[in-house]
C-alpha positions as CSV (number, residue, x, y, z in Angstrom):
1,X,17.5,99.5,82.6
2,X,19.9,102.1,83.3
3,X,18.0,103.7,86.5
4,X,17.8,99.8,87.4
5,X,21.7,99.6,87.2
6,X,22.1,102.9,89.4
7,X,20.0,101.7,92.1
8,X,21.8,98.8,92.3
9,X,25.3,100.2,92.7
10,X,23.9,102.7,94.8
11,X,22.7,100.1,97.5
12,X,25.1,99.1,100.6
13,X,27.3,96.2,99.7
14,X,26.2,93.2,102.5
15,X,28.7,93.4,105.3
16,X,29.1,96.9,104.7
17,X,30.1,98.2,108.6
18,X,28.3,101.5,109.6
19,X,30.2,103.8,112.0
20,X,27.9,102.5,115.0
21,X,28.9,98.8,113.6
22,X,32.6,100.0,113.6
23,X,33.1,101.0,117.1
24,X,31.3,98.3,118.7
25,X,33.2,95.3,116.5
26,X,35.1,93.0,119.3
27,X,38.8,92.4,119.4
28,X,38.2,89.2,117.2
29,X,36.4,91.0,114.4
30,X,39.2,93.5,114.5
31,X,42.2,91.3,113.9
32,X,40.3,89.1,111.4
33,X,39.2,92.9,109.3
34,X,43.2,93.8,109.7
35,X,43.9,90.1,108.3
36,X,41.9,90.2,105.6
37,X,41.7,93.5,104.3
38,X,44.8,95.9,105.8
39,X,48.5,94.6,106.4
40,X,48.3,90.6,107.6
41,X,52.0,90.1,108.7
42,X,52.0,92.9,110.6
43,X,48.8,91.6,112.0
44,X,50.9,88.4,113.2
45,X,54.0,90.4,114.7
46,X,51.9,92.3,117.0
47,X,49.7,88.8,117.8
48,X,53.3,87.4,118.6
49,X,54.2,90.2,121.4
50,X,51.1,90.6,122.7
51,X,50.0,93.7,120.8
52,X,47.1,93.3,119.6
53,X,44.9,94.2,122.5
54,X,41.6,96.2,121.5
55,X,42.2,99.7,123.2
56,X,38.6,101.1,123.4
57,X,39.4,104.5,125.2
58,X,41.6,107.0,125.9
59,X,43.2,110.1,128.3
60,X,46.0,112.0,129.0
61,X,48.6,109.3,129.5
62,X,45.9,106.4,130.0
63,X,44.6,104.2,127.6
64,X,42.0,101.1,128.2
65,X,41.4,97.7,127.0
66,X,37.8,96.3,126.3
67,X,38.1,94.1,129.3
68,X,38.5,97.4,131.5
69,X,42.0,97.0,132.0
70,X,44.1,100.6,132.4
71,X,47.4,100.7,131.1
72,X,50.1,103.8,131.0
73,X,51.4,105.1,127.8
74,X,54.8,106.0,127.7
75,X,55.2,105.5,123.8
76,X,53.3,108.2,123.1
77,X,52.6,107.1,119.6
78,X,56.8,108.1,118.8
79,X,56.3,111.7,120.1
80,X,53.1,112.6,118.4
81,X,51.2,113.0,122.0
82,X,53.4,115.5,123.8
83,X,49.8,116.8,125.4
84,X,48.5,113.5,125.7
85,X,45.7,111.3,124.6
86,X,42.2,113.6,123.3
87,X,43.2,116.9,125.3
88,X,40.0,118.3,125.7
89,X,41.0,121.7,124.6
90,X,42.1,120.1,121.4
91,X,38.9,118.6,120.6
92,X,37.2,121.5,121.3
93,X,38.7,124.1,119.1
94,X,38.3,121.4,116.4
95,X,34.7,121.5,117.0
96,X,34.6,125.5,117.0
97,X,35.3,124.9,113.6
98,X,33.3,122.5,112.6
99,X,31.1,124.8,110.1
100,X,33.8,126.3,108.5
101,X,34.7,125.4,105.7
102,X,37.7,122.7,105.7
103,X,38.6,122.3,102.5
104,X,38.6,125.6,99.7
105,X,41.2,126.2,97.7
106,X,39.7,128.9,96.0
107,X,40.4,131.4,99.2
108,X,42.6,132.4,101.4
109,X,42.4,130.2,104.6
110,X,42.0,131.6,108.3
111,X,43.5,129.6,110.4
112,X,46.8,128.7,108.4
113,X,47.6,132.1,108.1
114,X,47.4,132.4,112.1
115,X,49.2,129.1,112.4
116,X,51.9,130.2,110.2
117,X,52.2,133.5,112.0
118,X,52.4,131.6,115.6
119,X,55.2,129.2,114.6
120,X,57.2,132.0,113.0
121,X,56.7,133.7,116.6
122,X,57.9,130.4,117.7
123,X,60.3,128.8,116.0
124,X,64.4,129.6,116.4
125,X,66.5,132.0,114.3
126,X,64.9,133.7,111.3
127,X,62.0,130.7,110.7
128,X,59.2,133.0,109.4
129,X,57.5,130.7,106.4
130,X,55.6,127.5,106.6
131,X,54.1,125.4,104.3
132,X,51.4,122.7,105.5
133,X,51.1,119.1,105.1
134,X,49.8,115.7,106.6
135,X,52.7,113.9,108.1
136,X,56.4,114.1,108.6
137,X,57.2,112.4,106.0
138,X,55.4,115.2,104.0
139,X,57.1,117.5,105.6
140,X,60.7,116.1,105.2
141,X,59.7,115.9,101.1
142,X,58.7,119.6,100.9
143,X,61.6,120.4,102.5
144,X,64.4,118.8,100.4
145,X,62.5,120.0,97.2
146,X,62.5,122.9,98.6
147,X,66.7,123.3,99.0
148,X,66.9,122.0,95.6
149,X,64.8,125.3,94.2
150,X,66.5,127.8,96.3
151,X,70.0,126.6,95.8
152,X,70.0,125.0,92.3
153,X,72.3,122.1,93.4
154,X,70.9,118.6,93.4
155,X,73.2,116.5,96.2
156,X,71.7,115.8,99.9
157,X,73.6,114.4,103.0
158,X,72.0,112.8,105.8
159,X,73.3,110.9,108.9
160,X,73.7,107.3,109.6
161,X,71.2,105.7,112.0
162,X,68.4,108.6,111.4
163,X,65.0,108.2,109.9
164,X,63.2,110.7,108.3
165,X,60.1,109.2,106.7
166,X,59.4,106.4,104.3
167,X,58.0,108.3,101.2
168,X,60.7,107.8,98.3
169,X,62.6,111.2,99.0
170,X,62.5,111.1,103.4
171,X,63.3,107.9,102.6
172,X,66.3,108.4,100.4
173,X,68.2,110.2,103.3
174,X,66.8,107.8,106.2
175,X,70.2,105.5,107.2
176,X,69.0,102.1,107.4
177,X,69.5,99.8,104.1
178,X,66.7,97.2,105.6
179,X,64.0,100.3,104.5
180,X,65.8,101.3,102.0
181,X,66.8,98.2,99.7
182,X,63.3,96.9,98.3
183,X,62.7,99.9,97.0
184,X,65.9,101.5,95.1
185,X,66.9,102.8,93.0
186,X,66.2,105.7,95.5
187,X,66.7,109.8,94.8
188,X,70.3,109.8,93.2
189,X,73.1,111.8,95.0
190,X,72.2,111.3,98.3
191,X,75.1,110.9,100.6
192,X,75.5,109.4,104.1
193,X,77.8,110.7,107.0
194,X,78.4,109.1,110.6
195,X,76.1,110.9,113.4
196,X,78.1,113.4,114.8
197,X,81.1,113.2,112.7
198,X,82.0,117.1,112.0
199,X,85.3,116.1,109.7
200,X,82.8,113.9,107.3
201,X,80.4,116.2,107.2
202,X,82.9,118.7,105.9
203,X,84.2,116.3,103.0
204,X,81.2,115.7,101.8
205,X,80.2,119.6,101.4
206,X,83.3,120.5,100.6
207,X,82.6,120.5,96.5
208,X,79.8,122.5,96.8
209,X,77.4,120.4,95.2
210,X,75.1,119.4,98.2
211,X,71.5,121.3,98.5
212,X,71.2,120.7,101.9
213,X,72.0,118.7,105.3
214,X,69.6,117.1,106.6
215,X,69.7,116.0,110.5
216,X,68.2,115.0,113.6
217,X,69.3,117.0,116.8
218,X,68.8,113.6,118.7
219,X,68.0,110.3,116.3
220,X,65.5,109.1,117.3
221,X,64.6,106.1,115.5
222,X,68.6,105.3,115.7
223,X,67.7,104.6,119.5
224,X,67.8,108.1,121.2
225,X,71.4,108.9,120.5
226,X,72.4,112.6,121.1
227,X,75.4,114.2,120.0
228,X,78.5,115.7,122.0
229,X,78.2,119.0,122.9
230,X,78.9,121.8,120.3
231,X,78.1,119.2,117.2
232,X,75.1,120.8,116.0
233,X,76.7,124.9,115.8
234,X,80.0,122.9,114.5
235,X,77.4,121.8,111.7
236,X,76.0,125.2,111.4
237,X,79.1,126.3,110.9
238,X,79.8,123.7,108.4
239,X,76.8,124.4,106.0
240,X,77.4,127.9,105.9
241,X,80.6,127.6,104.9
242,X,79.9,125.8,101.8
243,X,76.3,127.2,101.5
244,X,74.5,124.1,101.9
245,X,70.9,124.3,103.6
246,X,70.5,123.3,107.1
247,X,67.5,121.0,107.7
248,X,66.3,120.1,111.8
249,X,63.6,117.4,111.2
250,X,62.2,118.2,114.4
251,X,59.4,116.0,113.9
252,X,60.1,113.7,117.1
253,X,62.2,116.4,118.9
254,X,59.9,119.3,118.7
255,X,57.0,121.0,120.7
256,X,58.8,120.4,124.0
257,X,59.5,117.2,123.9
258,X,63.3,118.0,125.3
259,X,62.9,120.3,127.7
260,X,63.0,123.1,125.1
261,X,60.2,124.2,122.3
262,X,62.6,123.1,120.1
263,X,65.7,120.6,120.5
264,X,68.3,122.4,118.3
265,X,67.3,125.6,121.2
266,X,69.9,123.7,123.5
267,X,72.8,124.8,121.4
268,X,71.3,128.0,120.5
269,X,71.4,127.0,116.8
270,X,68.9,127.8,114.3
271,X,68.3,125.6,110.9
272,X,67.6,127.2,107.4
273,X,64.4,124.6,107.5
274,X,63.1,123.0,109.9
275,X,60.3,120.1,109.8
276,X,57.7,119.4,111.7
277,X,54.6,117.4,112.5
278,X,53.9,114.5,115.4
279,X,52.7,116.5,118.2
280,X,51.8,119.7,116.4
281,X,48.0,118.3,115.5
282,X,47.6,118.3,119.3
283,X,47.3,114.2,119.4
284,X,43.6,114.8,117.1
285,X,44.8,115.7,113.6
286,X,47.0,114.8,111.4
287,X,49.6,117.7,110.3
288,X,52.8,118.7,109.3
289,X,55.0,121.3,108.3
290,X,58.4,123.0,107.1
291,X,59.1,126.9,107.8
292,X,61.9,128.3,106.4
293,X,63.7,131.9,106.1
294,X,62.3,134.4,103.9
295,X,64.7,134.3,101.8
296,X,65.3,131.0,101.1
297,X,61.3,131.0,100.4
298,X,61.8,134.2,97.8
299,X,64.0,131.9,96.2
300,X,62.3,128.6,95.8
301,X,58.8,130.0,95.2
302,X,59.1,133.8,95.4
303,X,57.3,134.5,91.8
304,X,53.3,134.2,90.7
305,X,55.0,131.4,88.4
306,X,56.6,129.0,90.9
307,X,54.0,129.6,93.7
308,X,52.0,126.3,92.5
309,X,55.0,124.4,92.3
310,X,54.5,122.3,95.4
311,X,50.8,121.8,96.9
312,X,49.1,119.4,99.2
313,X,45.2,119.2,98.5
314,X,44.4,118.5,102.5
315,X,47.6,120.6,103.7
316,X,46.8,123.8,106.0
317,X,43.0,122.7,106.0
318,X,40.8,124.8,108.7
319,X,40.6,121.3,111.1
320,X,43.9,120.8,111.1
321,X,45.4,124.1,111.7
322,X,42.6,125.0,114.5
323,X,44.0,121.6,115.7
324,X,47.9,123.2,115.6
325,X,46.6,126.5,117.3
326,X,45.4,125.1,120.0
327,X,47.9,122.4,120.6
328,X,50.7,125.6,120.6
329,X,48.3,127.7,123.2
330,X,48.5,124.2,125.5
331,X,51.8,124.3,125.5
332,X,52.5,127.4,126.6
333,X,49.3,127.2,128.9
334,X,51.0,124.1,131.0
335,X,54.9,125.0,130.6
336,X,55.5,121.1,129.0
337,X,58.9,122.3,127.9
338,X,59.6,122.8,131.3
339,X,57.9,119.6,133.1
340,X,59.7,118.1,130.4
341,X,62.7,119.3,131.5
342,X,62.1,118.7,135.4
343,X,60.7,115.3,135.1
344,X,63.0,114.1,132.5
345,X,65.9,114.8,134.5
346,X,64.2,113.0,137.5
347,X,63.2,110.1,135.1
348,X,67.0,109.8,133.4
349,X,68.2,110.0,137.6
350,X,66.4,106.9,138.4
351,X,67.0,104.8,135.3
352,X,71.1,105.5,136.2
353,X,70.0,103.8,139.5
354,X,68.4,100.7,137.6
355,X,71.9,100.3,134.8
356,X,74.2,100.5,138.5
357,X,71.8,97.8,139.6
358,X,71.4,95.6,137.1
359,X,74.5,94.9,134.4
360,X,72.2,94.1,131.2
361,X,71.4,97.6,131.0
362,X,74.3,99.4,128.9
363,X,73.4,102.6,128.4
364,X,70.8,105.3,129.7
365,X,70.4,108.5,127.7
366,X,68.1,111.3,126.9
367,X,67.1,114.9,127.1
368,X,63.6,116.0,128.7
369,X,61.3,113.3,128.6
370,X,62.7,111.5,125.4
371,X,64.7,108.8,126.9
372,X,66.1,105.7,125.2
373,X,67.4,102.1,127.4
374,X,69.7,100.6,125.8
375,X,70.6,96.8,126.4
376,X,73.7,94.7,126.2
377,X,73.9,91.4,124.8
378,X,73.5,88.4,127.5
379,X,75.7,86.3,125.6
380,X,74.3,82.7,123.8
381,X,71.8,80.6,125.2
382,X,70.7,77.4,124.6
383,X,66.5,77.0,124.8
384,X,66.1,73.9,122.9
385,X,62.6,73.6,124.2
386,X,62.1,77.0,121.8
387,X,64.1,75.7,119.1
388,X,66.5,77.8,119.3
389,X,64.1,80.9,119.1
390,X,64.9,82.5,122.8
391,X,68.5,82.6,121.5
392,X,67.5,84.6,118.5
393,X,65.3,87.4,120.2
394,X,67.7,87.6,123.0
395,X,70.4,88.7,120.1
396,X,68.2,90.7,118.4
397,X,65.0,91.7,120.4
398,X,65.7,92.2,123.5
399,X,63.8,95.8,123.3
400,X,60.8,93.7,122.2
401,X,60.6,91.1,125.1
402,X,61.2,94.0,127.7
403,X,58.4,95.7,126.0
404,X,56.1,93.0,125.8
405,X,56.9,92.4,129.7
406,X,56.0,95.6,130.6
407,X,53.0,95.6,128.4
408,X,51.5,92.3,129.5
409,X,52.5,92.2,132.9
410,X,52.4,95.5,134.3
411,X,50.0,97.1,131.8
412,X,52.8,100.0,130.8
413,X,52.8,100.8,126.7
414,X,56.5,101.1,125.7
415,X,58.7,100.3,122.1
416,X,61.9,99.7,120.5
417,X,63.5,102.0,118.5
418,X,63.3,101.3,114.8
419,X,67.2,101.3,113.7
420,X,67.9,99.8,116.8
421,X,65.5,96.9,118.4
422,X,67.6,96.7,121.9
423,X,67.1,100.2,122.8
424,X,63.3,100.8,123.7
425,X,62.0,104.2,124.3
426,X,60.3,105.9,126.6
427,X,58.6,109.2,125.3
428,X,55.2,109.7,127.3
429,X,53.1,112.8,127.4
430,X,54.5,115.7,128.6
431,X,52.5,116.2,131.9
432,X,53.4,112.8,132.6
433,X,53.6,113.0,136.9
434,X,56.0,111.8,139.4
435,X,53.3,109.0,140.4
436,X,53.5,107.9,137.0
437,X,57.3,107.8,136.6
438,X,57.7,105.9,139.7
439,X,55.0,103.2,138.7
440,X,57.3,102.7,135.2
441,X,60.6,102.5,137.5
442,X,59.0,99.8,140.0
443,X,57.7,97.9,137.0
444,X,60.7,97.9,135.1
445,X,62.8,97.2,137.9
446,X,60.9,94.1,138.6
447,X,60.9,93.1,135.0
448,X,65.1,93.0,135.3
449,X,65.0,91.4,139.0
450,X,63.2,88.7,137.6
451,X,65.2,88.1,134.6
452,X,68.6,88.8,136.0
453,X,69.6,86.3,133.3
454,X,67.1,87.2,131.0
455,X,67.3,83.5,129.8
456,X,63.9,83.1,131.5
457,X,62.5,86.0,129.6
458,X,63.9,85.1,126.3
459,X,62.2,81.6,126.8
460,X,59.1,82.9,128.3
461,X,58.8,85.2,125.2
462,X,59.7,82.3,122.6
463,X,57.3,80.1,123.9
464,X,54.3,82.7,123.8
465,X,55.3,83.1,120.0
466,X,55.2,79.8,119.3
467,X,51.8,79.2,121.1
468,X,50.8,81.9,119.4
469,X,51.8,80.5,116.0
470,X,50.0,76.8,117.0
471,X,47.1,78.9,117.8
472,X,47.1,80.0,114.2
């Protein structure tokens, strides 16, 4: 009876998918799994903008649909493809590894060693230790729990508009209540401070409670806003004054994105931590980081009885940080910092050309190839054939409707920021060419001449929602 029972729960479940089943489901089989089985509204919202197109391959800064159709990416999944979509060289120093073993945590690892040792060679200031995760988010929690144990105060203070993660702690010092509400009562003592405000900064550390500051050296999420000059050794300054920890999250910033390896490198300021991830799994793994001074590590774990205190089971595995090496040789390899730098300035030229042209565009801004468009209100409009909707994304969306214009129109991947929905971002890979720059200007400059207004858009967008929305 028993063996009976094991045979039976052994046997494949009807419906099961293999892999081979997996890759070849169509786009309807795809959105009805993600319906039924993984997050449904967000199924809906990307059904309502026209993105839920079933992307069946990828390269460098291309991307294509099942129907065949090629579309540029300048998203760059948020600064996580800064070499681009499956760089061969990434792929293949993942599978010089594959008979290593990934996971034992009964030995000292290879390749995490070496990775450590190249960021440390890397990284700004005195940066020498790291400690491996999965995500930024990871990252970001390692990192506060680590200024708590090397400073024995419990207070953090973060910046207004920035976002750091959505695990309970990155989330406790992310500035946006709509993320942060459902879920409080959050980490206590965890104070907030306006982006780039030196004097409030100063307030708040001036007790000498606070572990650690924790900031962006552009927000990124808050819709690429980038401080005066001088605001980030003015907060250096700051922190060691009081002896509060400087954290970068370079997590968006980093890896060349700016024109620099590292953002904070433009002031010639270095961190006490700094986090990472995005971009440093080379676009193929999943992997993040913190690396701190040796000091601050001596304190926090620098004893045989704290060094278990924090641990991550998949953290620093062998695919992973082959993954990291290789994404850190590219980058030297092909300069990106400084394509990054050259075509960014090029890219940040021409989109001044478009806000002199067209008077819906308010602001322009960015460093390297992480560039934000930001987009002024066009006042009320009526649209009662959309009940009212085109009124309500032109208040509150317009990032969306541009995006969804470029997307469906001229094939070009682009998104809003998420603490600020009328700035959409443009952060493509970093050997992104002039070609490619120029075929995002025309599009986008045809998107605006059309929509002068952007009544017509606002409408034309409301009206595919609610056909949408019949449809389901």
């Amino acid at each position: 009876m028993q063996a009976k029972q094991l045979q039976r729960s052994a046997s494949r479940p009807a419906g099961f998918l293999s892999l081979t089943e997996a890759i070849k489901q169509s786009r309807e089989q795809v959105v009805e799994n993600h319906k039924n089985y993984l997050n449904s509204s967000l199924v809906m919202m990307m059904g309502l903008i026209g993105f839920d197109k079933h992307f069946t391959r990828a390269e460098g800064i291309y991307v294509w649909d099942n129907k065949g159709n090629r579309y540029l990416d300048f998203l760059g999944a948020y600064g996580a493809l800064n070499l681009g979509h499956n760089h061969p060289k990434i792929i293949d120093a993942v599978n010089q590894v594959k008979e290593v073993p990934n996971l034992l945590q009964a030995s000292l690892g290879t390749l995490p060693a070496a990775l450590a040792k190249n960021l440390a060679l890397a990284a700004p200031g005195d940066l020498r230790r790291s400690f491996f995760g999965n995500s930024g988010a990871e990252a970001v929690e390692g990192a506060l729990k680590l200024a708590r144990a090397a400073t024995g105060r419990t207070a953090f203070v973060y910046c207004e508009g920035s976002f750091h993660g959505k695990s309970l702690g990155a989330l406790s010092v992310t500035g946006r209540e709509k993320y942060q509400k459902t879920f409080q009562p959050l980490v206590p003592d965890c104070h907030s401070v306006p982006f780039g405000d030196l004097d409030a900064l100063e307030k708040q550390l001036r007790d000498q409670s606070c572990a650690a500051f924790i900031v962006e050296p552009i927000q990124g999420e808050g819709g690429i806003i980038i401080p005066q000059a001088g605001y980030l050794s003015g907060v250096r300054q700051i922190c060691s004054r009081y002896g509060t920890l400087l954290i970068f999250d370079e997590i968006q910033t980093g890896f060349g994105r700016t024109g620099e390896m590292f953002a904070c490198q433009h002031e010639g300021v270095a961190p006490d931590i700094m986090c990472m991830a995005k971009s440093l799994g080379g676009g193929i793994m999943p992997i993040g980081a913190y690396i701190t001074t040796d000091e601050i590590w001596k304190k926090a774990y620098g004893s045989m009885e704290k060094a278990l205190l924090h641990t991550s089971t998949f953290g620093g595995n062998t695919w992973a940080a082959a993954a990291g090496i290789a994404a850190l040789e590219v980058i030297y390899e092909e300069n990106l910092p400084e394509k990054a730098r050259v075509n960014g300035a090029y890219l940040l030229q021409e989109l001044c050309k478009l806000q002199e042209k067209y008077p819906l565009l308010k602001d322009v801004r960015g460093r390297g190839l992480m560039a934000g468009i930001e987009f002024n209100q066009p006042g009320s409009l009526a649209g009662k054939a959309t009940f009212g909707l085109a009124s309500k994304l032109s208040e509150e969306y317009l990032g969306t409707l541009v995006a969804g214009e470029l997307m469906n129109k001229y094939h070009i991947i682009t998104a809003y920021t998420l603490n600020n929905p009328n700035v959409i971002r443009l952060e493509p890979p970093l050997g992104v060419t002039r070609e490619q720059l120029d075929t995002l200007l025309q599009a986008l400059d045809k998107v605006l001449a059309a929509n002068k207004g952007f009544f017509s858009m606002a409408a034309s967008g409301a009206k595919t929602m609610l056909k949408s929305l019949i449809k389901k």
